[in-house]
Structure formats: C-alpha cells, structure tokens
MIDREN-571215 format. One record per residue (C-alpha): residue in one letter; x negated, z, y negated. Coordinates in pm, whole numbers, plus 50000, padded with zeros to 5 digits. Layout:
rest  px  pz  py
A  X  Z  Y
...
% end
This chain:
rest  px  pz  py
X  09965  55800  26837
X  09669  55578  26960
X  09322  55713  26804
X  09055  55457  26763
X  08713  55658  26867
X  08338  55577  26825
X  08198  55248  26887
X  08461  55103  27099
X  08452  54774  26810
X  08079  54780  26796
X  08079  54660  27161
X  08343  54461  27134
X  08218  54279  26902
X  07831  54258  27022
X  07948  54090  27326
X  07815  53704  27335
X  07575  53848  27014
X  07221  53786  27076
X  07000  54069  27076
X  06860  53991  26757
X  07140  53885  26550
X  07337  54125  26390
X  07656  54037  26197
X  07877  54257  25986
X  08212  54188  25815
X  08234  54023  25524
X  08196  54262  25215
X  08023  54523  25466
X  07674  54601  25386
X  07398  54675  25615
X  07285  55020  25469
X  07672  55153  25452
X  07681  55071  25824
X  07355  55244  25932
X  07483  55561  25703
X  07785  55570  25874
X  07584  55581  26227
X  07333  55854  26120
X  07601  56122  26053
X  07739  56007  26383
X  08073  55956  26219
X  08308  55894  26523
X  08548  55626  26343
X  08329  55376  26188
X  08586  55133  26364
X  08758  55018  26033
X  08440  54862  25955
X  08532  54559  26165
X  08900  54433  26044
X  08707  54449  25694
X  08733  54141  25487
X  08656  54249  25150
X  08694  54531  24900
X  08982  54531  24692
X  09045  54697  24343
X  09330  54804  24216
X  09393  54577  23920
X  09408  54300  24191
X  09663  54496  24399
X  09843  54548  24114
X  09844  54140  24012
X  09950  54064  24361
X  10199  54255  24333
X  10149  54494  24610
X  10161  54838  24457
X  10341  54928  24176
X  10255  54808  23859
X  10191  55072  23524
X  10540  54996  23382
X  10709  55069  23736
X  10508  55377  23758
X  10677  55510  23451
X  10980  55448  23546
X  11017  55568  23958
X  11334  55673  24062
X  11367  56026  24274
X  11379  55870  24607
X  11062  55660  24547
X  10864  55969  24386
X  11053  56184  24709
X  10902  55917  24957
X  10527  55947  24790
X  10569  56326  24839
X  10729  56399  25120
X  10455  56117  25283
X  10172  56274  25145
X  10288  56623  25319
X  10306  56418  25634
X  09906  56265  25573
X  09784  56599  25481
X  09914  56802  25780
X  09788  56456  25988
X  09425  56536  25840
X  09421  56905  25937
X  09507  56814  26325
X  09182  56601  26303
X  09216  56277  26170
X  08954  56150  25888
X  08985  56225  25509
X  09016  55892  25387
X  09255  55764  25683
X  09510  56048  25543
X  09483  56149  25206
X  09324  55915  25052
X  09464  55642  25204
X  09698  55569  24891
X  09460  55400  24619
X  09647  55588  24294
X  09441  55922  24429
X  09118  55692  24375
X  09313  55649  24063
X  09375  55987  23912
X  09345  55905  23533
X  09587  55601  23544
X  09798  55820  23748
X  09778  56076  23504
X  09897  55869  23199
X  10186  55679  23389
X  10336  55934  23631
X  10271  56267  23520
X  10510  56412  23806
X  10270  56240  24078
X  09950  56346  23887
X  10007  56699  23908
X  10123  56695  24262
X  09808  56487  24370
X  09587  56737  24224
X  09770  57027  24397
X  09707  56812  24734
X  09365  56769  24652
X  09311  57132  24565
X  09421  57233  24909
X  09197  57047  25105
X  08926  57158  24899
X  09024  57467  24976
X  08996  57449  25331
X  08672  57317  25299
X  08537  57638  25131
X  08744  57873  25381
X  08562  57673  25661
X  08226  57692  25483
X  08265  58063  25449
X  08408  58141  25762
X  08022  57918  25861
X  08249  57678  26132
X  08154  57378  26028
X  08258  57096  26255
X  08354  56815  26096
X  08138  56569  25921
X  08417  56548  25597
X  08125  56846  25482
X  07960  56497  25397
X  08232  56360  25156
X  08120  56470  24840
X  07777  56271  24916
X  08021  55937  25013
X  08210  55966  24664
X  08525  56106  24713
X  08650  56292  24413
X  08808  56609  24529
X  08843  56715  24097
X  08677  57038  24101
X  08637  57035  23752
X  08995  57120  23768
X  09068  57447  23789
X  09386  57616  24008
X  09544  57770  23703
X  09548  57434  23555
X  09712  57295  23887
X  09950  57534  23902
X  10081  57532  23571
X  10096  57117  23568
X  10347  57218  23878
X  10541  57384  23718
X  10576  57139  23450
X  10676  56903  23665
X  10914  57126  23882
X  11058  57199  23495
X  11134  56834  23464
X  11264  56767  23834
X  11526  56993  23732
X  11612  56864  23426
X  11693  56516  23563
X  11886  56690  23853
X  11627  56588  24110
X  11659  56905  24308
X  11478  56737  24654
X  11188  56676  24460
X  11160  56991  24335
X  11183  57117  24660
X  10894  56942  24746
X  10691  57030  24416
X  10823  57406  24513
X  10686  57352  24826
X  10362  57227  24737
X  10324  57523  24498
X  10417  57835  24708
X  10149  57640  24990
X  09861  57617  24713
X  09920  57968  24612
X  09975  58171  24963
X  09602  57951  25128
X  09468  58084  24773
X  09557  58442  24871
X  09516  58514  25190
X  09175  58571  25263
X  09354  58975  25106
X  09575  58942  25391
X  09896  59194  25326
X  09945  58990  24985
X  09993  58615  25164
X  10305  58828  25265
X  10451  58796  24971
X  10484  58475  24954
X  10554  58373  25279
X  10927  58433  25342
X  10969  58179  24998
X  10707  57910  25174
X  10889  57901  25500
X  11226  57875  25326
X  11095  57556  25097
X  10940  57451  25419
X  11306  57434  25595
X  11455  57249  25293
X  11226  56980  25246
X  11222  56942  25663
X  11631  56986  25628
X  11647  56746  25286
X  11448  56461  25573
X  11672  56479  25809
X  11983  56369  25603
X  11814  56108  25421
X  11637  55953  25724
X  11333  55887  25513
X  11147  55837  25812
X  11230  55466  25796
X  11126  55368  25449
X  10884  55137  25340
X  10545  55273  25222
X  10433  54932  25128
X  10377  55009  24723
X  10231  55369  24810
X  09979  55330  25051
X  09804  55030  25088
X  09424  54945  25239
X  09162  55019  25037
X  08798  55051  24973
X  08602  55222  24740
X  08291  55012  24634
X  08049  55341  24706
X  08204  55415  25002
X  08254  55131  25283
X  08155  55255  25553
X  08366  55535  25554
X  08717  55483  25462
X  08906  55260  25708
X  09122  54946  25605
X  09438  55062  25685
X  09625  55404  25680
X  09791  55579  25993
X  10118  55388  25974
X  10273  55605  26315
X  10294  55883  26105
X  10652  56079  26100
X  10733  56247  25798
X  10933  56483  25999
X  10655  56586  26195
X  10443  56618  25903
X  10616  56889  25790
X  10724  57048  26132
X  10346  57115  26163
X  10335  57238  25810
X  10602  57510  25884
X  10352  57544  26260
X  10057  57631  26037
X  10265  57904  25751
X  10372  58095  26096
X  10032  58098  26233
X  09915  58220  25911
X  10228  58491  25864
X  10121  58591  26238
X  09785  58683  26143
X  09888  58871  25834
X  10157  59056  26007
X  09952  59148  26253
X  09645  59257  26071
X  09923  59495  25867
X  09956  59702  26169
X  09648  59650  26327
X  09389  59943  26264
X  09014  59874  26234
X  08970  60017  26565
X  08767  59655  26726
X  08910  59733  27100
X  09288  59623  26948
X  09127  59385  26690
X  08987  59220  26986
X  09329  59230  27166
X  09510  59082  26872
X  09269  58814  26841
X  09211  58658  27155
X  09594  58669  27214
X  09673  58507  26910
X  09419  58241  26900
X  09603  58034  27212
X  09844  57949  26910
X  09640  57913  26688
X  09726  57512  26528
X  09436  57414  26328
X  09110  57496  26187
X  09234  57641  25858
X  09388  57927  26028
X  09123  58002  26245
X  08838  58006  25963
X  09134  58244  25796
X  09136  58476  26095
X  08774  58478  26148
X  08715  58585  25697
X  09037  58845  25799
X  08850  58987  26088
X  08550  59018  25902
X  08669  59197  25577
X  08850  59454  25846
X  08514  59468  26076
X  08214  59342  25980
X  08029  59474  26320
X  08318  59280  26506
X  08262  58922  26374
X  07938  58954  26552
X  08082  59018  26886
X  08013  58635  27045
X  08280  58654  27335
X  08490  58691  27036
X  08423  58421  26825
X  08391  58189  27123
X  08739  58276  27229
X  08865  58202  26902
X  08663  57844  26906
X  08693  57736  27196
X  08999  57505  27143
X  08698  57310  26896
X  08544  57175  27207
X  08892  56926  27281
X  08932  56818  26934
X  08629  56736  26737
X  08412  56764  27012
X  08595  56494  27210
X  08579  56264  26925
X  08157  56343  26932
X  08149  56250  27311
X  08430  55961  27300
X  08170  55784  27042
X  07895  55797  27323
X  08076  55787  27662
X  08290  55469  27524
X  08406  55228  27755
X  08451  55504  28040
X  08761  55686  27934
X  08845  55766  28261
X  08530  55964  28368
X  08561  56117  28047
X  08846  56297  28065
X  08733  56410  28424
X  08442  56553  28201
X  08663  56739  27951
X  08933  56858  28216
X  08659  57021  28435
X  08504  57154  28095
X  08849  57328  28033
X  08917  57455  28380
X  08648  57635  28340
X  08681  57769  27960
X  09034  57932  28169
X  08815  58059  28429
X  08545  58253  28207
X  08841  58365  27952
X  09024  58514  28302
X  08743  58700  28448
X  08530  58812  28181
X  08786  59026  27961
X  08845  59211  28309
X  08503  59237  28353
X  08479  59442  28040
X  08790  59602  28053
X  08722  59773  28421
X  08453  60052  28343
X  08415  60128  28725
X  08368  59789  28842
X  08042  59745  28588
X  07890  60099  28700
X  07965  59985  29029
X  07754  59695  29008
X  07451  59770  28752
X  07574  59991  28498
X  07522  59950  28139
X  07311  59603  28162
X  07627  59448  28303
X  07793  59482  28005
X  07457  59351  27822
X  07445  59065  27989
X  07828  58962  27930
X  07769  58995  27529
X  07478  58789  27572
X  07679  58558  27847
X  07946  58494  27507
X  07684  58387  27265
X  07541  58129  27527
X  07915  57991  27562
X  07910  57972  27161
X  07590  57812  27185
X  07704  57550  27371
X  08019  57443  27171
X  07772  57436  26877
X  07545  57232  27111
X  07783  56981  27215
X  07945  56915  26814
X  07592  56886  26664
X  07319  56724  26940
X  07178  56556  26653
X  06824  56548  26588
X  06850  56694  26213
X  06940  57064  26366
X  06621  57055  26601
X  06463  57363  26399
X  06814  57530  26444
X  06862  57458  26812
X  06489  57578  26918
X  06557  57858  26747
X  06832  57936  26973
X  06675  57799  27248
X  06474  58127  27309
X  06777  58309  27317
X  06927  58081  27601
X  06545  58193  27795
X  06583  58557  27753
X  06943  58484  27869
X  06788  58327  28167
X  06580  58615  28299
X  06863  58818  28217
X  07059  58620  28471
X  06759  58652  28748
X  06779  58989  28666
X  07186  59021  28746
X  07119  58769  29004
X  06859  59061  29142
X  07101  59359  29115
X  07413  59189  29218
X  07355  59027  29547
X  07022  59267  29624
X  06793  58992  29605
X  07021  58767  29837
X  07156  59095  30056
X  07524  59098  29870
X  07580  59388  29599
X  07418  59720  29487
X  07660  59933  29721
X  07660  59754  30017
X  07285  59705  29997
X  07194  60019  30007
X  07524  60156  30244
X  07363  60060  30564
X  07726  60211  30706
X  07942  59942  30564
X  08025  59639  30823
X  07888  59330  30666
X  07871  59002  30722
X  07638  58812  30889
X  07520  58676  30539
X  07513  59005  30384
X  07835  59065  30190
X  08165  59213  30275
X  08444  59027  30372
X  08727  59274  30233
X  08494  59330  29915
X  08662  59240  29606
X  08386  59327  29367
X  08153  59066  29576
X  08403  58747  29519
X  08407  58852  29145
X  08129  58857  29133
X  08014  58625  29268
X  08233  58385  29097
X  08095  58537  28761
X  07763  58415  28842
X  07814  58094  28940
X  07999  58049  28580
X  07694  58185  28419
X  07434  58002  28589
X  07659  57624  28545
X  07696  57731  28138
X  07289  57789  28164
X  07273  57469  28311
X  07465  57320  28083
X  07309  57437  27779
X  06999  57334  27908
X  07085  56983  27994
X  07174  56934  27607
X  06806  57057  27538
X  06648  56832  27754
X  06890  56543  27571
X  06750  56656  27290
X  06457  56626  27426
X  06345  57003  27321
X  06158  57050  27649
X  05861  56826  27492
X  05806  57114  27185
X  05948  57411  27369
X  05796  57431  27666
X  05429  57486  27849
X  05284  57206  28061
X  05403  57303  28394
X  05715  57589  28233
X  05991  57387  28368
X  06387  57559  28370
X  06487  57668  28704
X  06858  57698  28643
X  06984  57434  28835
X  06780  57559  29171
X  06910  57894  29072
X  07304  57735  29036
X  07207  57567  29408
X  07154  57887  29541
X  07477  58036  29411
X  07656  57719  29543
X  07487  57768  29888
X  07582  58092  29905
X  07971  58063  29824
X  08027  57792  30037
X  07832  58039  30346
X  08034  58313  30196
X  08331  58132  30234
X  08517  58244  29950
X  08852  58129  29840
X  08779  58138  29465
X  08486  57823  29566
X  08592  57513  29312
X  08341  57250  29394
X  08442  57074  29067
X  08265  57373  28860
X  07928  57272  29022
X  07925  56876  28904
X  07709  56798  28622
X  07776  56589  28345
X  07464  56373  28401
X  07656  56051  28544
X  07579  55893  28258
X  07241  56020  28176
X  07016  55736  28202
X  07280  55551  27937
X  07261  55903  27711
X  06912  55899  27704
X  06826  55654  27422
X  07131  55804  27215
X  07098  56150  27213
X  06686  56174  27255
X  06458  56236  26929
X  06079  56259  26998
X  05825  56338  26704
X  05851  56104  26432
X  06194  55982  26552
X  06059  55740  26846
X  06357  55663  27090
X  06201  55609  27441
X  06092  55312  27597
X  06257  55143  27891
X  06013  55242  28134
X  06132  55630  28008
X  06476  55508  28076
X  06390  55433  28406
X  06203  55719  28509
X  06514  55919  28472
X  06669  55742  28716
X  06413  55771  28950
X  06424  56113  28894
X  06754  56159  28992
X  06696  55985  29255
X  06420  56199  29371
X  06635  56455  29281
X  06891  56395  29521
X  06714  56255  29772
X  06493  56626  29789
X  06771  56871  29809
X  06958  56620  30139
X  06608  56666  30306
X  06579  57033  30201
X  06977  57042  30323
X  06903  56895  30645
X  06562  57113  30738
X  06820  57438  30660
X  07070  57279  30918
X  06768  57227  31163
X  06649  57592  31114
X  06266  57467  31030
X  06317  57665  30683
X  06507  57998  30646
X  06781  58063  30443
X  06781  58153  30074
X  07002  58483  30188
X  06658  58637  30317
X  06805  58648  30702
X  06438  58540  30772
X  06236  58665  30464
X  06124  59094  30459
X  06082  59120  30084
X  06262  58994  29799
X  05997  58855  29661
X  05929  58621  29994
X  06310  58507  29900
X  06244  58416  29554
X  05932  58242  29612
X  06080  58013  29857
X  06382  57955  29626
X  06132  57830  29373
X  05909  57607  29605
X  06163  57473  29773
X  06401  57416  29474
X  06198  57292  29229
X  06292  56906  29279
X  06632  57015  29048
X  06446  57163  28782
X  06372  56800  28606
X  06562  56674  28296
X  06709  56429  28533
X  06925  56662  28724
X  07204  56580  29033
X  07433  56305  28983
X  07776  56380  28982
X  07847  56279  29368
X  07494  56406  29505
X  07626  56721  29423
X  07968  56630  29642
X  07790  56498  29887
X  07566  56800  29941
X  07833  57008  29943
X  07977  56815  30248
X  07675  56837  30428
X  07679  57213  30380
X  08033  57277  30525
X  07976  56997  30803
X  07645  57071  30917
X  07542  56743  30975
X  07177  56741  30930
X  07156  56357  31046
X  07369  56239  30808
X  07165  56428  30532
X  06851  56269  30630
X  06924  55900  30629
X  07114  55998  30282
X  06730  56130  30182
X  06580  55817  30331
X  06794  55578  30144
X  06737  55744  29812
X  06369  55744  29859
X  06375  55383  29940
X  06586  55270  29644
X  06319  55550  29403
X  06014  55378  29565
X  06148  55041  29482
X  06227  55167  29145
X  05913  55243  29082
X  05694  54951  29251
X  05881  54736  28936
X  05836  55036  28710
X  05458  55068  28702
X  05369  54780  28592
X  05566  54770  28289
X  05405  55112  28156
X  05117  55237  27957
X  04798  55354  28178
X  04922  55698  28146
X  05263  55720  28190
X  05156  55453  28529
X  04923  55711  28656
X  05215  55988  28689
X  05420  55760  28801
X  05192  55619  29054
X  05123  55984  29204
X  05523  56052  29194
X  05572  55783  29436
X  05268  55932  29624
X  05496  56231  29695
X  05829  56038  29750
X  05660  55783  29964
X  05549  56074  30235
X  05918  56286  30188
X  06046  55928  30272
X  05842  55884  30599
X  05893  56268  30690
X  06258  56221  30655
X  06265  55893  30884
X  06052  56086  31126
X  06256  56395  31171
X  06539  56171  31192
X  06405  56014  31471
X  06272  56307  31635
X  06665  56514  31556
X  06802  56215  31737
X  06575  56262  32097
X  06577  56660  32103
X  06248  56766  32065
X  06250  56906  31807
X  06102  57240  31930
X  05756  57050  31928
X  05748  56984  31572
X  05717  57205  31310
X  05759  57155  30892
X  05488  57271  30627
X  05619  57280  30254
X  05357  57233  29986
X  05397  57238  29605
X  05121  57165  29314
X  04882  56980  29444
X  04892  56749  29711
X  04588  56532  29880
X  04738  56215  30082
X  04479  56077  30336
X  04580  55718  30352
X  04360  55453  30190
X  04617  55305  29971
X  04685  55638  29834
X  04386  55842  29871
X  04409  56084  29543
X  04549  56410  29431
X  04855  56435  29279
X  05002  56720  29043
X  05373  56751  29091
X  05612  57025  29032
X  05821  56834  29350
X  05836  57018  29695
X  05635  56783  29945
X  05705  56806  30295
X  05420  56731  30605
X  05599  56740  30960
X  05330  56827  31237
X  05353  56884  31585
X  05281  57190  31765
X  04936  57108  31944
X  04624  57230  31907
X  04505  56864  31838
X  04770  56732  31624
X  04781  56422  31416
X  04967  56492  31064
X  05258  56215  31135
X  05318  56236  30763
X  05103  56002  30641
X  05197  55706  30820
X  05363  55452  30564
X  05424  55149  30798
X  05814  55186  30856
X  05818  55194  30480
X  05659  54835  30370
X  05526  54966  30049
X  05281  54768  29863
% end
C-alpha cells in the first residue's frame, strides 16, 4: 500500500504559485491549515483533493450511505461487512496509519446517537472499537512513549465517548451477541465475540498471568472470524454505504477525504491474531520469568524483534515495570525495546521534511539501521564479557555503556520530537549528552592510551605492536575500537539535532563549541591506519546533505524568528570551509609537515590532544561534512594522494570565497563583520593550499615549512589588514631562511575583490 507522507501536495501544488499568493481548497480554511503544520502532522495531504465538507443528512439524500430506515433493517452480511471492515481499519491504525484515515473514516462513528437509535447491534460494537483505541492511548501515556501526534485528537474534536464506561460496553455486547444468536447470525457473533474477548484481555493485562485466561478463547474467535473470511470472500465487497469521505466541520485539517480503500480484511485480522500472540508471548513469558533483571533483560531484548506494534510494547514496558521498577530505568533497555520507533513514526517525521528526495532518504534510514544492528551486536557482549571490561578500564567501562544507552534513547526522542515546543525538555538533556561527552574523552583516554592503542599493550612494552601502536592479532583493540567509533557518530548525531534546533545559541559559551566530530575524525583516521576489517565507511557519513534546506524548518531562535537568507547561506559556506580545512589538513599529514594524531611525533598526551583540537576545530561548526567530503577524505586517506587533496581544498575555498563576496553585502553590519574576517582566514588557507601545491609539484618541499595558528589571526595585506577571531585552524607556509618572506599573504592568484 502506497502512503502519502508530508508535504509532497504542498509542493506540488505551489509550483507556478507566486510567492505571495497562497491558495487553499475550497471549504479549507487558513487557520485549520497552519494548525495542521504546527503539530507537524505528517499527512496534511488530504487537504488538497478537498472540495467541501459534507454532512451526513446530505449523504444520506444523495443516497450514498444508508438511509435511517435501511439502517434498521441490515441484513447479516451487510452488518458482517461493517464489522469485519472495521477490524481490518483498526489493526491498519495500530501499524501507523492516522486516526481519522482508519477508524473514523465511516461517518456513522461521527454519528453515534443516530447510530444508537437505528442499529443498536452497530452502536454497541462501535463503542467497543472506540474503547480500545482509547485504551491504547492511556497504556501508551502510562508506559510515557508518546510518539504519535493522535495524543492531539481530543483537542481536534474527535469523540472517543469516555463518558462511557467499559462495564457499559461490555454489557451492550453482550446484548447484541444475545440477539446475533437469536436470528441465527452466528458469523456476526463471532465477530461481536471477538470484539469482546479483545476489549476485555487489553483491559487486563497490564496483571499479566490473568490476560492468560482469556487468551486461548481470543485466538480461537480470532481463527473463526479469519476462517468465516475466507469462505465468504468478503474481501471483494463494496464498502460504498459504510465508509464514505468525510469531514467534520471542527476538524479539516485533520481527517483526510477519503479512507484507505487497499485495505484487506483478511489481513486486518491476520495482524489482529499477530498482535494476541505477541501479547500471550509476553505473558507467558513473564509467568516463568523471575524478577532476577539479568533474565528480564534476556527475555526482553529477545522478544522485542517481534514485537508488532506499539500497544504491545507500551504493555511490555508497564509489565517490566510492575516486576522491576529499578529495571525500567536501565536505558540500553528501553532503547532496545524502541528502537523499531525510529522506521515507523520517525520516518513519517523525516519523509515530511526530506520530501522530494526519497531516494537519499532511504540511504539515510538504511545506514541509520545498519548501525542500530551494529550497537545491539556489540554492546550486549560488551556487558556480558566481565574480563574484556576489566581488561580495558574496569568498572567505568560499564559506566559509560549505561550512559552510551540513554544517549541512543535520546536520540530516537530527538529525531520524533525536533520541535521547538520541547526546547526546555531537550536542554535539559542536553547536559547529559556533555557529561556523556567527556565521558567519551575519558574512554577515548584509557582505551587507545591517549592515541598508543589499549591499557595492556600500553603499558606491556613486551608485546609486538604495530607501527601505529595497536596489535594486529588483538581482538579487544578492533572491538574496541569499533565501539568507539559508534559512540562518537551517535554523539555526533545527537548533537547535530541540537544545533538544528538551534540549542547551541542558549546552551553554550561564546567560544564552547562541540568537538565531537574532530573527535569522530580521529577515530576514522585511525581505523582506516589501523586497517581493520570491521571499517564501514558508511557509519562515518553525516546526515547534513540537506542541511542548508533543514535549516529554516527545523531552527527556532528566541521569540520564534526563522533565520534569514544570509544565515542560510552561511551554512553553506561553512561546510564549505569545512571541507575544504580537513583536505588541506589531509594533505599536510600526507606531506609529513604535521604529525599524526597517533602521537608517533608528540611525547605527552597532552601534546596529542592539543593538536587534535587546533588542528580539528574547522568540524566543530553546526555546518558539519557533507555527505561525500567525508567519502572523499576517506579516499585520500587510503590513497595518499596529497595533490589531489589540495586542489580539492583550493576549489572549495574558491567556491566559499565567492559565496561570500555576494553574501556580505546582503547582511546586517554585524553578521558582515564576521563574515568579512571568515573570508580573511579562508582567503589565506586558499593561497597556502595553491602554494604548497605548487611547491609538492617541483620537490622542494624540504625548504618550506607549515605554522598552524588558531584564535586570533593578524593578516598583513592592505585589503585585509585586521584581526580576526575564529575558532578555524589558519595555516602560514614559510620557507626555511633566516630572511624569509611569509608567502601566505599573497592574494593575487586568487582575484578577490
């Protein structure tokens, strides 16, 4: 089935619009349209095949659903249709599809009073429907998982009859099973039997051992109304009097013109039964499972691979809890158990934004769950193998990977809410993901010995290593090694979504600026050196492709300001800059006028670390790698083709500096003045590049040498005779006389203005 996501409509139908004219459907109004965009809601789509409302009085003169006298008098197959269809939409809503695409997408449930007084049989059914999804709203509320936006749909007017109470439902079932019987309608019944034994066992089973009960009789009803399907062949009949468009008056903007007409009965209810297993797993389960947390654990993240829909893991999550409280707390645990949320509602977040890419897309989401795999395989043996954390650093090890699992949570709940209305939540959180930072410095510390390789072979001077410091028939150093270049790439994730947000602005000091990404550099640097088989270059590739394009989406500044254009911009001369720094970096590593981040050159470990930070700190902007600098870089690495890397550098400062010579003069005096002393910086990187390049290219390079310079930097040319601040590494090449003109400054082969 095709799923319509986000705003593919809204740009189909703004093409040829002019910037100022905005037109909406007939019937559509402006304020339902803006309401729909504020809670982000990711299928606003109906909106645009929307002619006008209808009510049901007209539906009912046209002649298009069944009038009161026909309702009064249905026969069993048409009141086995509504059912047995309804089944179908519900189990269609809890895979992910929208409230009022599903269930409410017949207009009798809008309806409930006239339904009440001319089909008493479909009345009392309805209700139990309606009492199940409410239901699962309150076991998701509890269970505190809230992903879905449907939280909303009490504020949008959808009547979900709480005033009814489940007593009341129940016994209005069995009423109506009473009469199916009577008339000798026993496949109704089924379904009304059915319906009941569902209601009662999602009622119960937040006490576990007492769903079990009533399961054995659920999946039994569930086989006869799949079985009673199947002979009819309902499959193939008409839903034209049941389910027809509609839309509610208060709520336009949210319930779509047309129902999900590719919906199978069949497979309705084959997900039904999916769902009663799932839940009969977890109860049958948690009957033999003990409190002890070590097998609670197993059970858990070995069941929740099956696990179908979010009902039944908000049900396992409550279970867990009323067994072990202290458990629920555990983060790798809950993140196992939601990570699956990150494909479903999650995708239908980023489809909204990323429209009209689909392709790079689902690159995005099938690196995402490569590497969910790869952290669920290595982690649990991390924790599981006592030696191989004593090994290492002993009891902070083990620290650190609790603290690794609530950063992993953080950023599911990161990526399903960037919205600016949980900024107080996020930045609360956000000093969590810093401690988690200098944690990983820390681990970073013990486990390659501040760039040496790990604790035991640091300090065995009698072990054989490697010329880079690590063993090659270690297995402890490819772990973990692998382990932390996972952690530092979800750090960097977690912090790109911040600086979306645009939390840097409140969160951070003037010149405090995240260092994960030169930190994630190193670890890539030193895998590909190390040579290691487990190396995927595809874990390494930021999501910032699109970056520029998120910018004006995703960013909230005080008072709700979205940036400018010349903001806009400056991102992309940042990555730019970006890029361009780390080829020229690259290529002075190839060229030997730096030293290594491994220390082969550096005494101390603090020498090491303070030329990681100097000479990294050109990744440490919001505007971070695009996706093929980091490719590219990595090809330079293995080839060790310094040339190449420096006309790459060149070219990217040229297209920057032309970026900026149209930027400036569309900004405030400020934001001009930092940009004019940025291209200050990229201006001389540019002519040191096309220098060395030169120089690389005649061999003599043993008479020039490189000076690296971060803060502030004094250029000596008229045109651009200031000081500059800048966080970006700035490099002067000199020669090695005693009289030596800095060749840095000369801006000719450039044609600047």
């Amino acid at each position: 089935m095709e799923k319509s996501f986000g705003l593919s409509a809204l740009q189909k139908h703004s093409k040829g619009i002019p910037p100022s004219e905005v037109r909406l459907a007939e019937g559509v109004r402006y304020q339902d349209v803006i309401s729909a965009v504020e809670v982000m809601d990711p299928r606003t789509d109906a909106l645009f095949d929307h002619e006008s409302i209808r009510y049901i009085a007209d539906l009912m003169k046209s002649g298009e659903i069944f009038t009161a006298d026909e309702l009064t008098s249905l026969s069993e197959s048409q009141i086995l249709l509504f059912m047995q269809h309804m089944m179908a939409l519900e189990a269609e809503w809890m895979q992910g599809q929208y409230l009022p695409q599903t269930v409410f997408s017949t207009p009798y449930i809008h309806h409930m009073r006239f339904l009440q007084c001319h089909s008493p049989m479909l009345y009392a059914y309805c209700l139990a429907v309606l009492k199940t999804v409410l239901m699962v709203f309150d076991t998701i509320a509890e269970a505190d998982v809230k992903e879905n936006e449907e939280f909303l749909i009490y504020h949008f007017g959808l009547d979900l009859h709480q005033d009814v109470q489940l007593d009341e439902v129940l016994r209005m079932l069995e009423e109506a099973y009473a009469e199916a019987i009577g008339k000798d309608w026993m496949q109704v019944a089924k379904c009304i039997e059915f319906q009941s034994n569902f209601l009662q066992g999602n009622l119960i089973l937040a006490r576990g051992h007492e769903f079990l009960q009533h399961a054995s009789r659920l999946l039994t009803s569930a086989g006869e109304v799949l079985e009673s399907i199947r002979l009819a062949n309902m499959d193939d009949l008409s839903l034209k009097k049941f389910y027809h468009p509609m839309t509610l008056r208060w709520v336009p903007a949210l319930t779509p013109l047309k129902w999900i007409s590719s919906i199978s009965v069949g497979d309705g209810i084959r997900y039904f039964k999916e769902v009663i297993e799932s839940l009969i797993g977890i109860c049958t389960n948690f009957s033999t499972v003990s409190r002890c947390s070590e097998r609670l654990l197993t059970f858990a993240i070995d069941f929740s691979a099956s696990v179908p829909t979010l009902l039944v893991r908000s049900r396992l999550l409550l279970l867990i809890h009323s067994l072990d409280k202290n458990l629920l707390q555990n983060g790798y645990l809950v993140s196992i158990i939601l990570h699956s949320l990150d494909e479903t509602y999650g995708c239908s977040l980023y489809k909204s934004i990323y429209d009209g890419e689909p392709k790079a897309l689902d690159e995005v989401y099938a690196m995402q769950t490569k590497k969910i795999r790869e952290i669920n395989k290595y982690l649990p043996q991390a924790i599981d193998v006592s030696s191989l954390t004593k090994e290492l650093i002993g009891t902070q090890f083990t620290d650190f990977l609790e603290r690794l699992a609530r950063v992993y949570l953080l950023i599911i709940f990161v990526s399903l809410h960037n919205r600016a209305r949980y900024r107080r939540r996020l930045a609360n959180l956000f000093f969590e993901l810093r401690n988690i930072q200098h944690l990983a410095w820390e681990v970073d510390t013990h486990i390659f010995g501040g760039g040496y390789g790990c604790v035991e072979h640091y300090f065995n001077k009698s072990r054989k290593l490697q010329a880079n410091g690590f063993c090659a028939q270690c297995v402890a150093c490819s772990k973990t090694l692998v382990l932390s270049a996972l952690v530092t790439d979800i750090i960097c994730r977690v912090t790109m979504e911040f600086n979306l947000l645009g939390l840097e602005n409140n969160l951070y000091g003037k010149n405090e600026i995240p260092t994960a990404y030169a930190y994630n550099y190193h670890v890539v640097q030193t895998m590909i050196e190390n040579d290691t088989i487990l190396f995927h270059p595809q874990m390494f590739e930021p999501v910032m492709k699109h970056h520029a394009r998120l910018y004006p989406l995703l960013v909230r500044k005080r008072r709700a300001a979205l940036p400018t254009e010349g903001h806009i911009f400056y991102v992309e001369v940042l990555q730019l800059v970006s890029t361009a720094s780390l080829f020229l970096h690259v290529a002075l590593q190839q060229l030997g006028m730096i030293p290594s981040n491994h220390g082969q050159t550096c005494t101390t470990e603090s020498q090491v670390y303070a030329l990681r930070y100097k000479s990294m700190q050109c990744l440490t902007r919001p505007a971070h790698l695009t996706h093929e600098g980091y490719r590219t870089i990595i090809e330079a690495f293995s080839t060790n083709n310094a040339p190449s890397a420096l006309e790459n550098a060149v070219g990217m400062y040229q297209r920057a500096i032309e970026k900026l010579n149209t930027l400036i003069p569309k900004l405030s005096s400020y934001s001009s003045s930092r940009c004019s002393g940025l291209r200050c910086v990229v201006q001389a990187n540019a002519v040191t590049a096309k220098l060395l390049h030169s120089i690389v290219k005649s061999s003599t390079m043993n008479n020039w040498t490189i000076e690296i310079q971060v803060g502030t930097v004094s250029l000596g040319n008229a045109k651009l005779a200031k000081r500059v601040n800048t966080s970006l590494p700035f490099y002067k090449l000199k020669q090695k006389t005693a009289r030596s003109q800095d060749q840095s400054l000369d801006l000719k082969e450039l044609k600047v203005v």
